[in-house]
Residue, then its C-alpha position, 0 to 999 in steps of 0.5 A: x600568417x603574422x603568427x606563424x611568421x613571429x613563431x619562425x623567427x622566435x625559433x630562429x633566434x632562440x638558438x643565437x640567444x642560447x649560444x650567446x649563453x654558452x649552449x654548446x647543443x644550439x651551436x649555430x657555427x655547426x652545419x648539422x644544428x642548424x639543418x636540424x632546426x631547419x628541418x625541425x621548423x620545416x616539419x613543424x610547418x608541416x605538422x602544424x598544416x597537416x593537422x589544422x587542415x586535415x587531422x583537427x577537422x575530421x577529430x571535430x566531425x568525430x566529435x560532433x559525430x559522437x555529441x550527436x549520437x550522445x543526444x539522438x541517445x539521451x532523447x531516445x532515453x528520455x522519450x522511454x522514461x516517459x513511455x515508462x513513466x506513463x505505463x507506470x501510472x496506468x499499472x497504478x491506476x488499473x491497480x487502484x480500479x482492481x483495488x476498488x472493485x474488489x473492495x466493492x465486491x468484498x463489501x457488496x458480499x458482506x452486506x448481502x451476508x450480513x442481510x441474510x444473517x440478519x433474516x435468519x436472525x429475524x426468524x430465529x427470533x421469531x420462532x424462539x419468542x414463539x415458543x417462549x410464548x409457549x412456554x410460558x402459556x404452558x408453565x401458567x396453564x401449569x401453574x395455574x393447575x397446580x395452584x387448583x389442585x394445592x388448593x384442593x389438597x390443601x382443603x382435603x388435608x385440612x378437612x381430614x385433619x379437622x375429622x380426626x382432630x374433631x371426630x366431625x366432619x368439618x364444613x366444606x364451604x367453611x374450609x375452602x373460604x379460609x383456605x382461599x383466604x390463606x392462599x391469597x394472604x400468601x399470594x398464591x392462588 
């Protein structure tokens, strides 16, 4: 109240500091300046009175109305963000889990195709050493014909060569001793 009082009487007095100056608006001999700093001071209280008591109250509830609300909003979005945050982190984890999985069935197939291959490898193998066995029983049994029957080629050709050279028949058990032993000094029978 002492506030409003020294306000008052500092208004009051300023217009007999500005006339002492020479303010010819603040002429205080005039009737009509001093009812409208009379009447400008009366509104002002009353302005002053209005709005402490009624306008500035219900701007503050405004205001903490709207802080209010700013914060049910801002827990309200933080509260999602977690929400969100956490069906985040499940998505990444069932991501991971469908990751694995598929690798484990990718791996499980591989392994499975790789021992199904390594079977067939394994009998193809076996079926191909076979036949090289076969094969090469085949080619020593032919081999070995063939070495019979060079040697008896070449025991004819010679004794048929020794009887036209010698007009003789030649000594059979002779000739196939030194054909034998040409054929073992040559490796070949």
């Amino acid at each position: 109240m002492r506030r409003r009082l020294a306000l008052l009487a500092a208004l009051l007095l300023a217009p007999a500091a500005a006339m002492a100056e020479g303010m010819p608006q603040l002429d205080f001999a005039n009737p009509l300046t001093t009812s409208q700093v009379v009447w400008g001071a009366i509104i002002f209280v009353v302005l002053y009175i209005l709005l402490s008591r009624i306008g500035l109250p219900m701007v503050g509830e405004v205001i903490e109305l709207r802080a209010r609300h700013i914060a049910s909003d801002l827990e309200t979005a933080r509260a999602s963000k977690a929400r969100s945050d956490e069906a985040a982190k499940e998505v990444t984890e069932a991501t991971a889990r469908a990751r694995a999985e598929a690798q484990a069935a990718i791996n499980a197939a591989l392994d499975a195709a790789k021992q199904e291959a390594a079977g067939r490898i394994g009998a193809l193998n076996e079926r191909l050493e076979k036949q090289l066995r076969e094969a090469e029983a085949q080619i020593n049994a032919a081999r070995a014909a063939a070495m019979n029957a060079l040697r008896e080629v070449a025991t004819e050709t010679a004794a048929t060569v020794i009887g036209r050279l010698t007009g003789a028949p030649p000594d059979l058990q002779r000739l196939d001793g030194a054909v034998g032993a040409a054929l073992a000094a040559r490796r070949i029978g």
